[in-house]
C-alpha positions in Angstrom: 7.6 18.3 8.2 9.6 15.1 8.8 9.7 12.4 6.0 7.9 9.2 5.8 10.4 6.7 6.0 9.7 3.1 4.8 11.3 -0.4 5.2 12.9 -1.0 1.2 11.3 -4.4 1.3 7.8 -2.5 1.4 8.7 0.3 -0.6 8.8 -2.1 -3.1 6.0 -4.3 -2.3 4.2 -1.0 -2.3 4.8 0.3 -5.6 4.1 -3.1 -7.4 0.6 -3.5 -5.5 0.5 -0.1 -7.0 1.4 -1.0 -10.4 -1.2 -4.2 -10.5 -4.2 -1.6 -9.5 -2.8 0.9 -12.1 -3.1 -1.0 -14.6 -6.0 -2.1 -13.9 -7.3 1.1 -13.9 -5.8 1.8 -16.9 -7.4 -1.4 -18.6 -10.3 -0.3 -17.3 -10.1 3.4 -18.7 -10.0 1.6 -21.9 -13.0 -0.3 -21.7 -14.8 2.7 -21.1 -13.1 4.0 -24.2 -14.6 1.0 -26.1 -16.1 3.8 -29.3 -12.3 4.8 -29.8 -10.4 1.6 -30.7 -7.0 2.8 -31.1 -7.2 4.5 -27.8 -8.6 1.4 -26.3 -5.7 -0.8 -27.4 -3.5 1.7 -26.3 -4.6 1.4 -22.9 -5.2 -2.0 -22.8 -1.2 -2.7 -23.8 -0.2 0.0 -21.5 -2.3 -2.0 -18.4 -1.2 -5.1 -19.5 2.5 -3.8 -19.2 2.1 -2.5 -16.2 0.5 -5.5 -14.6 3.3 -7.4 -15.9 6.1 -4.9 -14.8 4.4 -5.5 -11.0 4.8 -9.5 -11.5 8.2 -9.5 -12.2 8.9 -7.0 -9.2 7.1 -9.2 -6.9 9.4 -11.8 -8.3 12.5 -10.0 -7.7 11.2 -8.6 -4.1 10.7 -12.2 -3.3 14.1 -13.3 -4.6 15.9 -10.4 -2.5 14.0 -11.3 0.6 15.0 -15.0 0.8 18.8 -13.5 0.9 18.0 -11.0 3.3 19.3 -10.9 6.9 17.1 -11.9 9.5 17.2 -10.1 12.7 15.3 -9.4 15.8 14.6 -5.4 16.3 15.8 -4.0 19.5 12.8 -1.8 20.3 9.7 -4.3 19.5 11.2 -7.3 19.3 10.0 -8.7 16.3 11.9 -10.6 13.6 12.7 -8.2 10.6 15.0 -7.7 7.1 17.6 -6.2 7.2 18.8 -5.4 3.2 22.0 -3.3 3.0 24.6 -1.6 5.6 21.2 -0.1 6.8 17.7 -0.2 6.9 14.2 0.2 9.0 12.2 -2.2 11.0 9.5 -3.2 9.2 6.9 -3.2 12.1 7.9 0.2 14.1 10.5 1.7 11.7 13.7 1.4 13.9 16.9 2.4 12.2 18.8 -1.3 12.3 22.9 -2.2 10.9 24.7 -5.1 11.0 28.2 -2.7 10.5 29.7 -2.0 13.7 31.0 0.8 12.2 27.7 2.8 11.9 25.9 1.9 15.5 25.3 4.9 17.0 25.0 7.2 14.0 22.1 9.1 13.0 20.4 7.1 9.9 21.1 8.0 6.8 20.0 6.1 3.1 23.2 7.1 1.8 25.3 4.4 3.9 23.9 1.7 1.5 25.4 3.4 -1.7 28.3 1.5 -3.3 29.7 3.6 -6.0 30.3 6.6 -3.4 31.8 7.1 -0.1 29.4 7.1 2.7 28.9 10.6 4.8 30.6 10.2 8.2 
């Protein structure tokens, strides 16, 4: 079965919409747990973390995206992000590069790592 593969920009967006209904959830959880006060707090902190962690996710997503590469997608058109030597469309998941050196090659994450060489 073939992976699901993701625009980064939404990956994160994803997992800090995920982290603001965790935690509330997890707030939540706690209120129910109203009879057991230590357990409540507990849970109450650990929401309240995790509702902050998303905040300052969405404020780093928002910082990366305003230095993020606009281009237009080949295949639909549309405007898009590009963050990295690589990366997807974020409206029909086209592989997209601004390196000349990768047009042509099969997609791989690994292109955007900087502490080791990319596979050729």
């Amino acid at each position: 079965m073939k992976k699901q593969r993701k625009n980064k920009i939404n990956r994160a967006r994803n997992l800090a919409m995920f982290l603001v209904f965790g935690g509330m959830l997890v707030m939540y959880g706690g209120l129910l747990l109203k009879q057991f006060e230590i357990i409540m707090v507990i849970l109450m902190l650990l929401g309240f973390v995790m509702v902050l962690a998303s905040t300052a996710l969405y404020f780093l997503i928002g910082l990366t995206s305003t230095k993020a590469a606009v281009v237009t997608c080949p295949n639909c058109g549309k405007e898009t992000k590009v963050l990295g030597r690589v990366d997807l469309c974020m409206h029909c998941d086209e592989p997209l590069t601004m390196d000349q050196e990768l047009e042509g090659k099969e997609f791989d994450e690994k292109y955007n790592k900087h502490n080791k060489r990319a596979p050729r």
